[in-house]
BAFI-3210 file (N, C-alpha, C; in Angstrom, 3 decimals, decimal comma, padded with zeros to 6 digits):
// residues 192
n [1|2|3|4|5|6|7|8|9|10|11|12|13|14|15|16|17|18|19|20|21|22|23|24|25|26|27|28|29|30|31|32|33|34|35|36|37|38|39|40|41|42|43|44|45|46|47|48|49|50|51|52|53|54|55|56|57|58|59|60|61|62|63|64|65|66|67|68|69|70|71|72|73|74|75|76|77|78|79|80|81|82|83|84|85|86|87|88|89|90|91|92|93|94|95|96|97|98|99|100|101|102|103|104|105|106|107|108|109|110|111|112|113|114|115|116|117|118|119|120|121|122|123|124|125|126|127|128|129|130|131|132|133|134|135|136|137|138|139|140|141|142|143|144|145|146|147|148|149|150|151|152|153|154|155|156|157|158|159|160|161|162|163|164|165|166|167|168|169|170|171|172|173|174|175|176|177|178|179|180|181|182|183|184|185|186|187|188|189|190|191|192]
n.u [114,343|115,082|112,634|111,052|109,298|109,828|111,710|110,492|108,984|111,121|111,924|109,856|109,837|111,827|111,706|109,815|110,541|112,168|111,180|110,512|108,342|106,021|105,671|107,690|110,133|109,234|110,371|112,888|114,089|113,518|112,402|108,492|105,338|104,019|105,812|107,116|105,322|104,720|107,134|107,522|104,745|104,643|107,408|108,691|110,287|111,988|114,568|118,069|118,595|116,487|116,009|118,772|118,646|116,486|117,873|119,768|118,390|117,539|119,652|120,771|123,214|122,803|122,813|121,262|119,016|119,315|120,341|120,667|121,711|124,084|126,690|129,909|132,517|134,437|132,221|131,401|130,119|128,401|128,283|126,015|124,113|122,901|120,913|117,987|117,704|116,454|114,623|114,692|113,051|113,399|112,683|110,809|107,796|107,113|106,160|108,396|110,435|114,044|116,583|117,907|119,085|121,610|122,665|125,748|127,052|125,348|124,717|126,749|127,714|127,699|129,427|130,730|130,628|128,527|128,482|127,272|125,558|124,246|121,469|120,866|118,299|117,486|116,472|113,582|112,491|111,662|111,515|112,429|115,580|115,476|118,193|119,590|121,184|123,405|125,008|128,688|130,012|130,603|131,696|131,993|132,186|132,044|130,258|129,220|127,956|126,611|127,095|125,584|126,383|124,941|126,519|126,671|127,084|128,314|128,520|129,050|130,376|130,622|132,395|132,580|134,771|135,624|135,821|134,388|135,088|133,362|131,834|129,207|127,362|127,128|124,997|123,606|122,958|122,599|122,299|121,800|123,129|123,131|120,965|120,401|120,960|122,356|125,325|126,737|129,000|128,948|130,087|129,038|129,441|128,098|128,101|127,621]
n.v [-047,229|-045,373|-043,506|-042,650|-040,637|-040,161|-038,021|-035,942|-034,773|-033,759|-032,355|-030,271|-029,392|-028,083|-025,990|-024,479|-023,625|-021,195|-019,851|-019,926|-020,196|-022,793|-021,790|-020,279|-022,334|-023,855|-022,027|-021,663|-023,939|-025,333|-027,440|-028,995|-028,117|-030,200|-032,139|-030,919|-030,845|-033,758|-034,439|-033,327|-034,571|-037,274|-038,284|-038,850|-039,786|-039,120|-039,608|-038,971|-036,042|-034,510|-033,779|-033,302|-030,492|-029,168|-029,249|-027,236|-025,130|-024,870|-024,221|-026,339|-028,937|-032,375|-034,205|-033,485|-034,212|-036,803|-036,934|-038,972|-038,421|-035,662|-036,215|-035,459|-036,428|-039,597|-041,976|-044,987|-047,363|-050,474|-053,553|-055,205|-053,287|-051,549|-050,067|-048,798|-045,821|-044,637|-044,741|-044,661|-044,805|-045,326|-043,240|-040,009|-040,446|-042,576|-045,708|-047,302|-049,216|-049,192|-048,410|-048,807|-047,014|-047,247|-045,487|-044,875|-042,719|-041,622|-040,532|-039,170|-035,984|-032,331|-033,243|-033,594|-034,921|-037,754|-041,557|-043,944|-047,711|-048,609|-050,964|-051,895|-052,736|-055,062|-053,915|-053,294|-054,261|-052,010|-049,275|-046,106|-043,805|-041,100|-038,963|-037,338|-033,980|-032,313|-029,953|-030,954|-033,730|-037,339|-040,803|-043,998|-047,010|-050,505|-053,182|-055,717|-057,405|-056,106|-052,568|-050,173|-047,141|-044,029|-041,456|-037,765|-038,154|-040,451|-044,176|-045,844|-049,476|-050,722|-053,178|-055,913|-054,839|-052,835|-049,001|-045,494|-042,331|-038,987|-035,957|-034,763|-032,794|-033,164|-034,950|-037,685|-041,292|-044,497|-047,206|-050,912|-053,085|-055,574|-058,445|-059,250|-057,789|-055,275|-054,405|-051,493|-048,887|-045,804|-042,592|-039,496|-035,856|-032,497|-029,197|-026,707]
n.w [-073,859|-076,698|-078,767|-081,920|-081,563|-079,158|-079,552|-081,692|-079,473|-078,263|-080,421|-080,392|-077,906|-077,862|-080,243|-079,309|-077,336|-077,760|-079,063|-081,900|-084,639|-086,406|-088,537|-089,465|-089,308|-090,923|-093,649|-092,900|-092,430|-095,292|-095,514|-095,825|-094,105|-093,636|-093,336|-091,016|-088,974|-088,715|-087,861|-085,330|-084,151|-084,629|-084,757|-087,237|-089,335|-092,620|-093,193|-092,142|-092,749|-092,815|-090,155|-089,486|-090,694|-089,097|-087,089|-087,160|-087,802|-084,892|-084,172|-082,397|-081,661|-083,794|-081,889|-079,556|-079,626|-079,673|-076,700|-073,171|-070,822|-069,670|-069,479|-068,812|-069,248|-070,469|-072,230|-072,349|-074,374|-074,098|-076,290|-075,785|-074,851|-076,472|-077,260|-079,827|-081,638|-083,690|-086,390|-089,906|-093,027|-096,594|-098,695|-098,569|-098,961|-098,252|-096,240|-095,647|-093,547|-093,519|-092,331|-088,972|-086,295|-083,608|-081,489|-080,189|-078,671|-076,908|-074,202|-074,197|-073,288|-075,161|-077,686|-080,747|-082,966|-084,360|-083,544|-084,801|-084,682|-087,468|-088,775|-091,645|-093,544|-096,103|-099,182|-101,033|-104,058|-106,322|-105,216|-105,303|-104,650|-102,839|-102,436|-099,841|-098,661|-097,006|-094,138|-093,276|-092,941|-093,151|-092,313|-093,119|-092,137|-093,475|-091,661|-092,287|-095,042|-097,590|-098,795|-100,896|-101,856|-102,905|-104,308|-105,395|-109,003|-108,820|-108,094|-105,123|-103,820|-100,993|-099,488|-096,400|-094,049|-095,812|-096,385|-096,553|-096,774|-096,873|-098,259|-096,971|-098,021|-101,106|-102,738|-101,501|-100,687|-098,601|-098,560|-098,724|-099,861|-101,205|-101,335|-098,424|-096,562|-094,667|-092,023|-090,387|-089,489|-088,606|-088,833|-088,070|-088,897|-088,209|-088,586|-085,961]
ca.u [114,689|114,690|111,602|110,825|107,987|110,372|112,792|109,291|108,687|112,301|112,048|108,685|109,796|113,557|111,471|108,744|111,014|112,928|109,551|110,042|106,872|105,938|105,875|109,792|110,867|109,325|110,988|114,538|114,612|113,810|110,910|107,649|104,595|103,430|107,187|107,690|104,355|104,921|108,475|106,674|103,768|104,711|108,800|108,260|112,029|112,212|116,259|119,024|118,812|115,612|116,513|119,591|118,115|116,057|118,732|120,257|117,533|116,892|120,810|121,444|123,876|121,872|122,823|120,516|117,651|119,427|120,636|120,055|122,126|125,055|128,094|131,496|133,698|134,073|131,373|131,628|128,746|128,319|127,359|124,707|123,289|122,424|119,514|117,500|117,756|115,870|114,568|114,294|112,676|113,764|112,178|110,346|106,888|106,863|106,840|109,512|111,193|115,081|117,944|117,507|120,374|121,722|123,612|127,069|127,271|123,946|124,963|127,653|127,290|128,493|129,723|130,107|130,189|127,035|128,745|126,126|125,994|123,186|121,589|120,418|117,471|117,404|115,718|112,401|112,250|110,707|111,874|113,070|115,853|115,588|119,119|119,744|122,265|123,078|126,056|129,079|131,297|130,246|132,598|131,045|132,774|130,996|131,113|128,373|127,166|127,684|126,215|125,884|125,963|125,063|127,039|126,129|126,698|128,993|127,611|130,361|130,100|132,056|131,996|132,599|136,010|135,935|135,186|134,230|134,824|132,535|131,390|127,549|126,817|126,836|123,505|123,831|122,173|123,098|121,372|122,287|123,641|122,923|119,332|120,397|121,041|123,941|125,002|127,838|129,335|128,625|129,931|128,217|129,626|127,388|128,811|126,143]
ca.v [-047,228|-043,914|-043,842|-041,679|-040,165|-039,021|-037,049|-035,399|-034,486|-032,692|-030,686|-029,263|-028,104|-026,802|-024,906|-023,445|-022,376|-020,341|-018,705|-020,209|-020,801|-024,218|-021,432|-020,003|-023,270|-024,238|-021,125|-021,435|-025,195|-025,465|-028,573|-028,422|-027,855|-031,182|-032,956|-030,476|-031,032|-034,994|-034,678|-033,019|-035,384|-038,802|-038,580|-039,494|-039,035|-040,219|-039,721|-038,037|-035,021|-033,626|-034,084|-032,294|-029,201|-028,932|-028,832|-026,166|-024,173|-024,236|-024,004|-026,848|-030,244|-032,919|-034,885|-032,615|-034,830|-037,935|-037,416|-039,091|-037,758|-034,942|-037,075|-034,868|-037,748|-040,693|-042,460|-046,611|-048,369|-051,824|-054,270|-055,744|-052,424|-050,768|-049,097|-048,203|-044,640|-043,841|-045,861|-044,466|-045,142|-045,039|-042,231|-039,299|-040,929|-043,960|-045,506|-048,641|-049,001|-048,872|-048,349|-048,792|-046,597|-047,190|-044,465|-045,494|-041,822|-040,490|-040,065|-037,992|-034,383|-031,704|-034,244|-032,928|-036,359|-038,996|-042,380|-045,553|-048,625|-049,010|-051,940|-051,613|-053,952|-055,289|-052,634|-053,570|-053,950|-050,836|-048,510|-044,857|-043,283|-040,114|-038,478|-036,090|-033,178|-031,578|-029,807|-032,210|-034,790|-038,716|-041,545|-044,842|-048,495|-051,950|-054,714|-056,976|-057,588|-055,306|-051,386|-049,442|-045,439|-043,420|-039,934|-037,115|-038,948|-041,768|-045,218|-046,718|-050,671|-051,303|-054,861|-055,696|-054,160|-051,512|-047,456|-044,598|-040,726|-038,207|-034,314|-035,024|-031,303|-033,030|-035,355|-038,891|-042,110|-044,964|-048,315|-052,400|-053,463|-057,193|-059,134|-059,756|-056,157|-054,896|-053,473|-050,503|-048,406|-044,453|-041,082|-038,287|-034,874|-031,615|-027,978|-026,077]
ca.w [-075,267|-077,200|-079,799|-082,528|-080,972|-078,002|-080,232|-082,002|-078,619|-077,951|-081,417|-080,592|-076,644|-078,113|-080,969|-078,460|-075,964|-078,805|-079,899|-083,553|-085,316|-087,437|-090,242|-089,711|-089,400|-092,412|-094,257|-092,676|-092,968|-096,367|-095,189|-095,609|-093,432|-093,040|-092,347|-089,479|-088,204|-088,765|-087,055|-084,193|-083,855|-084,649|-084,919|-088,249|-090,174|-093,275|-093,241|-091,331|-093,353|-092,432|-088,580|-089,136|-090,985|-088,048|-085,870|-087,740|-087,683|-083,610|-083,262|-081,623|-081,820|-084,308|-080,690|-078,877|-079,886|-078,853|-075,417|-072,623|-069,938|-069,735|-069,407|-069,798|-069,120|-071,602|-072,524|-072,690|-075,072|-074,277|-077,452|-075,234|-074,650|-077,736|-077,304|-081,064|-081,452|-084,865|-087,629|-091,297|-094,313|-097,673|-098,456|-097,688|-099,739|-097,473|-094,385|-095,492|-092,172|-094,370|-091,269|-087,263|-085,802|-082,567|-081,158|-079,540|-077,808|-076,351|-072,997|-073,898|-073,824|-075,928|-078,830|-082,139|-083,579|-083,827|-083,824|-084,935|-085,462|-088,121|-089,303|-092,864|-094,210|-097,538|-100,351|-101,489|-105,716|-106,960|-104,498|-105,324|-103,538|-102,893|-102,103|-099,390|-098,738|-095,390|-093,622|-092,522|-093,274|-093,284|-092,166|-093,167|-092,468|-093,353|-091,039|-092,621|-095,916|-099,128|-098,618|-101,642|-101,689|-104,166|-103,858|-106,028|-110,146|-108,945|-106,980|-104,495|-102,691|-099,555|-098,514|-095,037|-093,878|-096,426|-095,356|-097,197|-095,673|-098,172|-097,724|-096,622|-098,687|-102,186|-102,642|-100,835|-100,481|-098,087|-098,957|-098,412|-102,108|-101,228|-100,929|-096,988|-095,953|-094,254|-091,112|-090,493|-088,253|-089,136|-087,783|-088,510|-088,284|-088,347|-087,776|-085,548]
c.u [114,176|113,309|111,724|110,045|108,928|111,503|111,960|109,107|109,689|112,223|111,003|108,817|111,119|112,527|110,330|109,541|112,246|112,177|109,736|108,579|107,107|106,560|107,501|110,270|110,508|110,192|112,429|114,874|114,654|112,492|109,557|106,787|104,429|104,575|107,338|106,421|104,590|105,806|107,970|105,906|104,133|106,770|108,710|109,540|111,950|114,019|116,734|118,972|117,923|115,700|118,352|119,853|117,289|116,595|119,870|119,488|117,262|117,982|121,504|122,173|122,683|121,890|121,910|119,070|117,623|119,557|119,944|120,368|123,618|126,120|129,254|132,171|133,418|133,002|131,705|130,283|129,343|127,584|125,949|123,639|122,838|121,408|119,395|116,910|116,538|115,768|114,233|113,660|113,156|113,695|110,974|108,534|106,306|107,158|107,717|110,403|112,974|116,286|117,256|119,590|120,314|123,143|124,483|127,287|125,902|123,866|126,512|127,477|128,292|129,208|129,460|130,064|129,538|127,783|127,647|126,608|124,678|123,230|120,299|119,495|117,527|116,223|114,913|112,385|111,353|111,050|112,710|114,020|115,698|116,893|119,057|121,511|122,208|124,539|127,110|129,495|130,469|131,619|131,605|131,989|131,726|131,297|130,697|127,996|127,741|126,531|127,004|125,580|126,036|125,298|127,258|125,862|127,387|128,071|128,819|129,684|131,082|131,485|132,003|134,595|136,127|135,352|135,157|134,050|134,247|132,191|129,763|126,815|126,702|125,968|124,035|122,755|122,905|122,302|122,053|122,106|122,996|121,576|119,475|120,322|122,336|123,942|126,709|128,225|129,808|129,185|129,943|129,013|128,869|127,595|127,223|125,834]
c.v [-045,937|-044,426|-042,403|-040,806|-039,122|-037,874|-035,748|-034,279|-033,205|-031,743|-029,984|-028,410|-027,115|-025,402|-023,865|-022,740|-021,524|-019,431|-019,285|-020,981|-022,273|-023,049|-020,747|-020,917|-023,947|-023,320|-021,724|-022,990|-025,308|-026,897|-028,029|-028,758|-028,800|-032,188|-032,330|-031,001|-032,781|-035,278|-034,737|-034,090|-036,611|-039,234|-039,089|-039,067|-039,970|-040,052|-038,645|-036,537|-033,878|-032,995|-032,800|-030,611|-028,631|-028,305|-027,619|-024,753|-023,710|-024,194|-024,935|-028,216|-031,482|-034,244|-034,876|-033,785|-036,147|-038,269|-037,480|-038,445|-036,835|-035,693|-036,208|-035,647|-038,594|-040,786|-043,762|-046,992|-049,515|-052,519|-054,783|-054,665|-051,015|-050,261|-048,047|-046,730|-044,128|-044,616|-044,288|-045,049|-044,543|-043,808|-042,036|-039,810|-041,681|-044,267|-046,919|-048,322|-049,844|-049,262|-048,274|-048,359|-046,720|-046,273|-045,322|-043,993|-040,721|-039,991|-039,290|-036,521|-033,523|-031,900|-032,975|-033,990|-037,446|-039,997|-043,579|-046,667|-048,553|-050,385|-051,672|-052,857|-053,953|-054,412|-053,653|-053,660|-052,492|-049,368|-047,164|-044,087|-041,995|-039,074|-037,171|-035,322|-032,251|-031,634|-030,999|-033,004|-036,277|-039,884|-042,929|-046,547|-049,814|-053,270|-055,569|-056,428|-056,358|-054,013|-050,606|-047,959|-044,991|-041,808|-039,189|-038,448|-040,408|-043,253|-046,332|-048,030|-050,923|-052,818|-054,706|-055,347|-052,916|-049,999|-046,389|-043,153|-039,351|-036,306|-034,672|-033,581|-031,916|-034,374|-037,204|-039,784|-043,173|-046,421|-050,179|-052,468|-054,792|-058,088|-059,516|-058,294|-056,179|-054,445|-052,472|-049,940|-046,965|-043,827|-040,174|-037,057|-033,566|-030,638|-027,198|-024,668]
c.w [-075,899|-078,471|-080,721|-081,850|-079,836|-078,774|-081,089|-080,819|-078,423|-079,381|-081,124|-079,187|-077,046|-079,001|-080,121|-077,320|-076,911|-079,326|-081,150|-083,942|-086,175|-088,812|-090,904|-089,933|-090,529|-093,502|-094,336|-092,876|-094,166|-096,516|-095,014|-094,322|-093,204|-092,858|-091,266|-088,990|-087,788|-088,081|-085,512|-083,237|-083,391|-084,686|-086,365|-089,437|-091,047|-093,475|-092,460|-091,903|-093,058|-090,949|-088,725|-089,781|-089,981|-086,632|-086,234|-087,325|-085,843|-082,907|-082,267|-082,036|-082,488|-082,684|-079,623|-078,760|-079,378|-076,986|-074,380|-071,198|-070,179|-069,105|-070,246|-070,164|-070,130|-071,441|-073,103|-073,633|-075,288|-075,465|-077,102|-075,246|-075,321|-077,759|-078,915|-080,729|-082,134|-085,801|-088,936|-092,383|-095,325|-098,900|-098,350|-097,906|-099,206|-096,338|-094,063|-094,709|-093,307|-092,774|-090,112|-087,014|-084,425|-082,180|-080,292|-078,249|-076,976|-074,760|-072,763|-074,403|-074,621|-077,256|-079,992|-083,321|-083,375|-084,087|-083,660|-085,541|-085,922|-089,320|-090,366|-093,425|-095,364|-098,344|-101,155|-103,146|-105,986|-106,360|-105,497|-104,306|-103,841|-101,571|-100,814|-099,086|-096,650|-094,963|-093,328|-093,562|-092,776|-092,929|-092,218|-093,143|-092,012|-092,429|-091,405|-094,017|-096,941|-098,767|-100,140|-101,527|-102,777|-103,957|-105,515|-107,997|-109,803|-107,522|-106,322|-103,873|-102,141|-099,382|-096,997|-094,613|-094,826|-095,878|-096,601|-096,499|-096,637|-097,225|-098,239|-097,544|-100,132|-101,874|-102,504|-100,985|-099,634|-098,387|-098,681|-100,118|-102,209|-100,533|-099,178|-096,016|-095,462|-092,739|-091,486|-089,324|-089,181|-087,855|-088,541|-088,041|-089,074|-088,097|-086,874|-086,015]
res [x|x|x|x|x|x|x|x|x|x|x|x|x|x|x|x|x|x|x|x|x|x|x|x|x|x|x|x|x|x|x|x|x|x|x|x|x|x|x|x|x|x|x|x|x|x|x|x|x|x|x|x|x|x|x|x|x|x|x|x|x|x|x|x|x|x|x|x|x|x|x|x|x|x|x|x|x|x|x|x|x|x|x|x|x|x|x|x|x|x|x|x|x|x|x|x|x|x|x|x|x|x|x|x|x|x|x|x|x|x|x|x|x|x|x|x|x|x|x|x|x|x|x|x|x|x|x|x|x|x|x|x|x|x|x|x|x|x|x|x|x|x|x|x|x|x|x|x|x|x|x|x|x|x|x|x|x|x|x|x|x|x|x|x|x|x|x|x|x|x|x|x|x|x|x|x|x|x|x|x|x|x|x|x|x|x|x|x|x|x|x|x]
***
């Protein structure tokens, strides 16, 4: 099972065998000093956004971090065998465990699209989101429960069958609308 911790692991050997410093990559990302170090350390993401400024910065596929083996050929994902990729929190402030993504394509190589199924826990009262922005296009359809997004001033809810396809560059949020949570089925696309 992939962990945070092991994806920590892969940004700190991609950025050392590139020569980039903690302190470039703080520059050119735009994150500070103690999220890269935290990414590094503990895998510690509070959303997709930081993870794929990262992967901007060391040039490579935001996939790069997931995979498990170089598979040209299709790639099958069994429902049984979902393996949890990456959890998030709500935000960057806290450590409310928010989405568990399970990648659908991690054993395929070269991909320029992350397809997940993520399952969204119900949002805590009090909570702040804090929006992110990042290269790429979004494809988002609900299969469970009510997910609300909040994209740049407007706030959309899909039920279950509904889909929403957005430009990930103006300021996002992804959240469960309904006291049960939600789940979905996400693809991510990221130019390198």
């Amino acid at each position: 099972m992939k962990t945070n911790k092991r994806i920590g692991e892969r940004i700190r050997e991609i950025r050392e065998a590139k020569s980039i410093s903690i302190a470039e990559m703080v520059e050119r990302s735009g994150l500070d000093e103690k999220q890269v170090t935290t990414l590094e350390t503990t895998g510690g993401i509070p959303s997709l956004s930081p993870l794929i400024k990262v992967a901007r910065v060391l040039g490579v596929r935001l996939g790069t971090f997931l995979d498990d083996v170089d598979e040209s050929g299709p790639v099958i994902s069994r429902k049984e065998q979902y393996d949890k990729s990456i959890s998030f929190s709500t935000k960057d402030t806290t450590s409310h465990k928010h989405m568990d993504y399970y990648s659908l394509s991690s054993a395929k190589s070269g991909r320029h699209m992350e397809p997940f199924i993520i399952q969204i826990e119900p949002v805590k009262k009090g909570v702040d989101f804090v929006l992110s922005t990042h290269e790429g296009e979004e494809f988002i359809y609900c299969l469970e429960g009510i997910v609300e997004i909040k994209y740049g001033n407007e706030t959309y809810w899909l039920e279950e069958g509904d889909s929403i396809y957005y430009d990930s560059i103006i300021a996002h949020h992804v959240h469960a609308g309904g006291e049960h949570g939600a789940k979905i089925l996400a693809v991510i696309y990221t130019p390198v």
